[in-house]
N, CA, C and O atoms as a GROMACS GRO file, in nm:
protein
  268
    1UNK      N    1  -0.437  -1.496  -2.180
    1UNK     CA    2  -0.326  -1.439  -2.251
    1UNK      C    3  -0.210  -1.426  -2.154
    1UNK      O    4  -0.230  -1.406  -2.034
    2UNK      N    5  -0.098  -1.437  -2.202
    2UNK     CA    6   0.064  -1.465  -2.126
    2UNK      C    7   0.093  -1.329  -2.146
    2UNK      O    8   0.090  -1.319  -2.269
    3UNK      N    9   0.120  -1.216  -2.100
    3UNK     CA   10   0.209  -1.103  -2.133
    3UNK      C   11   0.391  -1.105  -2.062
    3UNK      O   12   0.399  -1.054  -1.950
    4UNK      N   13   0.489  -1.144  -2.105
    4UNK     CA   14   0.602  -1.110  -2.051
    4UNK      C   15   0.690  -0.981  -2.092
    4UNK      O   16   0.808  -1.004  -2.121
    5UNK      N   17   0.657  -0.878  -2.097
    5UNK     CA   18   0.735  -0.771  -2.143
    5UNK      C   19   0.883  -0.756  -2.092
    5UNK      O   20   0.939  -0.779  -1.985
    6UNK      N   21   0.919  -0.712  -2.200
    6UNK     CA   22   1.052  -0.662  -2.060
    6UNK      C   23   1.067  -0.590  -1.940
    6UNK      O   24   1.024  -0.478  -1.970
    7UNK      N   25   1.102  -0.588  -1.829
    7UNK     CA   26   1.046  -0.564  -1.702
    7UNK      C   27   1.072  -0.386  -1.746
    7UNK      O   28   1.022  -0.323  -1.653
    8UNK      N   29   1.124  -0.297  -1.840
    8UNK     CA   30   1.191  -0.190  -1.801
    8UNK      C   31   1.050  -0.085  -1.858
    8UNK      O   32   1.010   0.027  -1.826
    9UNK      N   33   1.013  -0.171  -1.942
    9UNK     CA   34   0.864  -0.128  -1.985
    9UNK      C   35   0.770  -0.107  -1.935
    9UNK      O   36   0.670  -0.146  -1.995
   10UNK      N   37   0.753  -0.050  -1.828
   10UNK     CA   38   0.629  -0.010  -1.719
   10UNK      C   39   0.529   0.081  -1.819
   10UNK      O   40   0.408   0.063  -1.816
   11UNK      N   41   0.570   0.146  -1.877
   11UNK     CA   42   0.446   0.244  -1.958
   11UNK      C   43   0.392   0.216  -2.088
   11UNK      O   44   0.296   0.265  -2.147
   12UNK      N   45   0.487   0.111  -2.123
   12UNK     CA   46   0.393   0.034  -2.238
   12UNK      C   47   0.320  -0.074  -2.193
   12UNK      O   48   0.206  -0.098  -2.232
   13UNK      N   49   0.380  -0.140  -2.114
   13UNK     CA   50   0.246  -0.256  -2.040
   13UNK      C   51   0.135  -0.158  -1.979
   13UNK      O   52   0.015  -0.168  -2.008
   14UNK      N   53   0.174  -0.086  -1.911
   14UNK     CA   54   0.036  -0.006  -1.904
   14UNK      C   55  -0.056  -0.058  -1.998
   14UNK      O   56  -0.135  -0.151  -2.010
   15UNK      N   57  -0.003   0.063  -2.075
   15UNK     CA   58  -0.062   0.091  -2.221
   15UNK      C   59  -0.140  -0.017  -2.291
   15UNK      O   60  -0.259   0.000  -2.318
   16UNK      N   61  -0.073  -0.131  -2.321
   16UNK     CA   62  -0.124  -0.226  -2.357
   16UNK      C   63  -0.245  -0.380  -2.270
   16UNK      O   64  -0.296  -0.487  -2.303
   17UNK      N   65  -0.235  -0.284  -2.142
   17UNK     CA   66  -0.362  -0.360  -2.068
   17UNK      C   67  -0.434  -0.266  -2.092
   17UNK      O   68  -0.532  -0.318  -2.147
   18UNK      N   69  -0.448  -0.166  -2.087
   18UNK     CA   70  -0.594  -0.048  -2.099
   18UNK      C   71  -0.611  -0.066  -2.229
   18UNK      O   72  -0.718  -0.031  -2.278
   19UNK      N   73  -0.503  -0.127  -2.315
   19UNK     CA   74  -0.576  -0.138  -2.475
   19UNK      C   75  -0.635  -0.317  -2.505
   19UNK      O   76  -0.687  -0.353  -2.611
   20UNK      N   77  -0.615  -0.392  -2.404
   20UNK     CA   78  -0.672  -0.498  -2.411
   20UNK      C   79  -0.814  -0.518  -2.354
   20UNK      O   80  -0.900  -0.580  -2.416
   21UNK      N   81  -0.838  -0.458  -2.224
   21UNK     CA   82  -0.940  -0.411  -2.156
   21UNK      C   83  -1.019  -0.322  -2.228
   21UNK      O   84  -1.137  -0.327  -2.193
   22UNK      N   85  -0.995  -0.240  -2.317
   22UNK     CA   86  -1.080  -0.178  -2.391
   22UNK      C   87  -1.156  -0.261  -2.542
   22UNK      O   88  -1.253  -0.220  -2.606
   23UNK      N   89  -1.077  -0.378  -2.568
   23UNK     CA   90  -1.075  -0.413  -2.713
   23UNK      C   91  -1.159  -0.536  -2.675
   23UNK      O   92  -1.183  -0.591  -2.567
   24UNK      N   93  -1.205  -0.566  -2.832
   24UNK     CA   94  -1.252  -0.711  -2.807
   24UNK      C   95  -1.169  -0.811  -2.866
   24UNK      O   96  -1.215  -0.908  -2.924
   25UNK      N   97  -1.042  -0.788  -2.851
   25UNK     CA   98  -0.927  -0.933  -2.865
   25UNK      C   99  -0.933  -1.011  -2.812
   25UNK      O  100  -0.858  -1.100  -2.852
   26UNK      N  101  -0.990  -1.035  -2.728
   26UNK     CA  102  -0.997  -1.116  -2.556
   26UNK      C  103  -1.162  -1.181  -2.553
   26UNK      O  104  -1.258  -1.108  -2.526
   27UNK      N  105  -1.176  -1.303  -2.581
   27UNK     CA  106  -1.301  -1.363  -2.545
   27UNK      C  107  -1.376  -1.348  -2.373
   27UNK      O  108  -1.309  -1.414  -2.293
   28UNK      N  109  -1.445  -1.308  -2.334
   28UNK     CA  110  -1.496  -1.314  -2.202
   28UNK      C  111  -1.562  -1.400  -2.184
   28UNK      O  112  -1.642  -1.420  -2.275
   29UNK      N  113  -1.567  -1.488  -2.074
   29UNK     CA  114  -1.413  -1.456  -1.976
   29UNK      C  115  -1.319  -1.487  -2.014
   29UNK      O  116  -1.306  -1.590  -2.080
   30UNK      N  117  -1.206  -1.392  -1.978
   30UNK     CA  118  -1.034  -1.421  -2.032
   30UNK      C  119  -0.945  -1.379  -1.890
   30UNK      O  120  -0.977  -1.298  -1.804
   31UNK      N  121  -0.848  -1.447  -1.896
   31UNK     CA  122  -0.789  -1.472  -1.787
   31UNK      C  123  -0.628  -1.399  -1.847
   31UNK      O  124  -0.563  -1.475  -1.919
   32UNK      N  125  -0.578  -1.284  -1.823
   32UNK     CA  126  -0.483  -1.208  -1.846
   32UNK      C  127  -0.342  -1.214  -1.721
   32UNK      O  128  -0.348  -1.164  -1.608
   33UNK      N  129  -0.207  -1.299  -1.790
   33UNK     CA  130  -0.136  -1.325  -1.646
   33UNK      C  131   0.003  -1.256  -1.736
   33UNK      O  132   0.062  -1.285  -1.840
   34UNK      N  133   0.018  -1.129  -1.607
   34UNK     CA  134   0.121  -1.046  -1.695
   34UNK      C  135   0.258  -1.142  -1.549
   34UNK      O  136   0.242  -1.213  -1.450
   35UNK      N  137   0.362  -1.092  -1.612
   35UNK     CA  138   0.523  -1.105  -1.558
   35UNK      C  139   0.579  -0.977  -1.557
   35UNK      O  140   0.612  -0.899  -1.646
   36UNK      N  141   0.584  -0.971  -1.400
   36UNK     CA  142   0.643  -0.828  -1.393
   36UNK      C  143   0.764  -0.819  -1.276
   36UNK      O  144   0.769  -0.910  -1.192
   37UNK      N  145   0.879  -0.689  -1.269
   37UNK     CA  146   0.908  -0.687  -1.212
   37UNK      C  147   0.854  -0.671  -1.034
   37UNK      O  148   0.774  -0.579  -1.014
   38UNK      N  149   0.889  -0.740  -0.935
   38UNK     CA  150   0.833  -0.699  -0.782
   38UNK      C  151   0.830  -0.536  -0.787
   38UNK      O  152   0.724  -0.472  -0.783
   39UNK      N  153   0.966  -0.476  -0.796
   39UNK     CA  154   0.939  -0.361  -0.762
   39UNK      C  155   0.800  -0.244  -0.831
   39UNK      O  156   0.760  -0.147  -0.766
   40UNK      N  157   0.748  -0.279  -0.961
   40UNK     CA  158   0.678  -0.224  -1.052
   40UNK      C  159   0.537  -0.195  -0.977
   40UNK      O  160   0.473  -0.278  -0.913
   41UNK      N  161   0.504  -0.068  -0.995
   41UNK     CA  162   0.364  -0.039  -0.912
   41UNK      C  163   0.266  -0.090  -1.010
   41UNK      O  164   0.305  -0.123  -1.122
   42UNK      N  165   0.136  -0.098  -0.974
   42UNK     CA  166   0.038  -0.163  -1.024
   42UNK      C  167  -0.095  -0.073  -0.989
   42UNK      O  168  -0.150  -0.038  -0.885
   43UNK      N  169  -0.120  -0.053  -1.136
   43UNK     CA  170  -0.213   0.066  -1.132
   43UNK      C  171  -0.393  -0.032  -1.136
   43UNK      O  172  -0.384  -0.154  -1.150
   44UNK      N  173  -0.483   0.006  -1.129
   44UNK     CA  174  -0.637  -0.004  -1.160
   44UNK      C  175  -0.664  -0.016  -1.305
   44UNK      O  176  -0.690   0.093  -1.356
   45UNK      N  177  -0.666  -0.137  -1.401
   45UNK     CA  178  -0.731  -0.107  -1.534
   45UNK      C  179  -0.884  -0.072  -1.532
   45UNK      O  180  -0.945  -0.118  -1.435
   46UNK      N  181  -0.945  -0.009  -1.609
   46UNK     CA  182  -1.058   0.026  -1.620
   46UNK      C  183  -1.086  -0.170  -1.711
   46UNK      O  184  -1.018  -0.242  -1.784
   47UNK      N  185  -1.198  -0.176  -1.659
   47UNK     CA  186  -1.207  -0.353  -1.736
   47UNK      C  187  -1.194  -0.475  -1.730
   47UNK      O  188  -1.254  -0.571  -1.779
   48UNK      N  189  -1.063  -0.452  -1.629
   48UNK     CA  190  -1.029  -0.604  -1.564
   48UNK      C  191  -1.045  -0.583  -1.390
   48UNK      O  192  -1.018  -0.491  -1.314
   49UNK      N  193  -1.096  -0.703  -1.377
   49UNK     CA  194  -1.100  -0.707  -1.213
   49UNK      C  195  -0.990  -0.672  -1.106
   49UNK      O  196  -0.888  -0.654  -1.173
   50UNK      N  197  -0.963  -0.655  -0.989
   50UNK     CA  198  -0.900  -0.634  -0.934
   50UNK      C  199  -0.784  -0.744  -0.983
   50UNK      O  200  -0.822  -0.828  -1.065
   51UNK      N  201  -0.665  -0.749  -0.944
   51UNK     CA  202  -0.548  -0.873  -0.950
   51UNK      C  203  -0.564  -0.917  -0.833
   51UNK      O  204  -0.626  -0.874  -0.736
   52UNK      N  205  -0.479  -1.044  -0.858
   52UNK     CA  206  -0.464  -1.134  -0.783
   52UNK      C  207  -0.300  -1.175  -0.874
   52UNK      O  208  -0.280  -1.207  -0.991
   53UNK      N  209  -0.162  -1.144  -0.697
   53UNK     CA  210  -0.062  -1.080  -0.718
   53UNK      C  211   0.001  -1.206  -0.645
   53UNK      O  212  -0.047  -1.255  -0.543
   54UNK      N  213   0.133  -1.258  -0.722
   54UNK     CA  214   0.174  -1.370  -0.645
   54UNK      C  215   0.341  -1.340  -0.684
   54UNK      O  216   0.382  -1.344  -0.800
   55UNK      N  217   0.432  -1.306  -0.558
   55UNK     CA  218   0.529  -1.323  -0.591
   55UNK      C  219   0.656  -1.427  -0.572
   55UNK      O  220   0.664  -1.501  -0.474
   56UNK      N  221   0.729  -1.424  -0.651
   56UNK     CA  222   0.824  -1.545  -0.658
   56UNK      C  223   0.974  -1.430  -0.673
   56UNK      O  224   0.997  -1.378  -0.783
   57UNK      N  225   1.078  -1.397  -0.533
   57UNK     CA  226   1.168  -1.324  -0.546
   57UNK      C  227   1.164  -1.194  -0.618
   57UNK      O  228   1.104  -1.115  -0.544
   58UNK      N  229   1.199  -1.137  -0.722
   58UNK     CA  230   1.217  -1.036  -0.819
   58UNK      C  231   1.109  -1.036  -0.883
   58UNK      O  232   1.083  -0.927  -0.935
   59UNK      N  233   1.008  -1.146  -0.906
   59UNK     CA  234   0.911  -1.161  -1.033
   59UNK      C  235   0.786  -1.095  -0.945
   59UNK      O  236   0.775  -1.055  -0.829
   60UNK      N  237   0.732  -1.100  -1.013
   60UNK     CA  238   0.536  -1.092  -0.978
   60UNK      C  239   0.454  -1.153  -1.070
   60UNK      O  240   0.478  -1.125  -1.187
   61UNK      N  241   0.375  -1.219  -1.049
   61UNK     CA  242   0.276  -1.289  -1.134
   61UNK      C  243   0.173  -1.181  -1.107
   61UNK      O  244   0.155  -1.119  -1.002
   62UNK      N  245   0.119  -1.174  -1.206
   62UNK     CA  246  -0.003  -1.062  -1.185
   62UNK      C  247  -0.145  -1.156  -1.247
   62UNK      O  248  -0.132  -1.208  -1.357
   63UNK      N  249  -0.255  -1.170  -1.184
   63UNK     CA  250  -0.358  -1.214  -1.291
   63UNK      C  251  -0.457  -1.136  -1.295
   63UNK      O  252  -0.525  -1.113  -1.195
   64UNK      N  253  -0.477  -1.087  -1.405
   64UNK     CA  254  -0.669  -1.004  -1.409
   64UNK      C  255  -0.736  -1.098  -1.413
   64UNK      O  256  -0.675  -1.203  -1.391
   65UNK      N  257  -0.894  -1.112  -1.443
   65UNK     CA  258  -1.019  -1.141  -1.491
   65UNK      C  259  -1.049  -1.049  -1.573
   65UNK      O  260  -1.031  -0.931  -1.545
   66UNK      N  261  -1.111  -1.100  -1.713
   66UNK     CA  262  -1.190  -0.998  -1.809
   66UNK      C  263  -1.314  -1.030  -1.829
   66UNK      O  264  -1.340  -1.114  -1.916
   67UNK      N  265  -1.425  -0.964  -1.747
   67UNK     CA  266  -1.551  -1.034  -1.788
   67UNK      C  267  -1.620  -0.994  -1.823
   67UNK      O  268  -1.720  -1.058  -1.854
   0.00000   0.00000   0.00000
């Protein structure tokens, strides 16, 4: 799944990985690659694996694992 939110949205992307990680929308394994601002902290979902964080200037590629 692609998530690009708008970068100003930090507490609804939250929101909406702990509600993906909780749900069964997501076939396992699923491969979750959010777009975020660099500066944006990056919390622990309960569900998805650690990230794996790649940045490009301002952006961040973020990827979970859901397994």
């Amino acid at each position: 799944a692609f998530l690009d939110p708008p970068y100003a949205a930090v507490d609804e992307t939250e929101a909406l990985l702990h509600v993906l990680a909780a749900s069964t929308l997501l076939a396992r394994p699923a491969l979750l690659v959010l777009e975020r601002a660099a500066g944006a902290a990056l919390s622990r979902v309960a569900g998805l694996d650690e990230p794996l964080v790649r940045r490009w200037g301002d952006t961040l590629a973020v990827l979970y694992r859901h397994d």
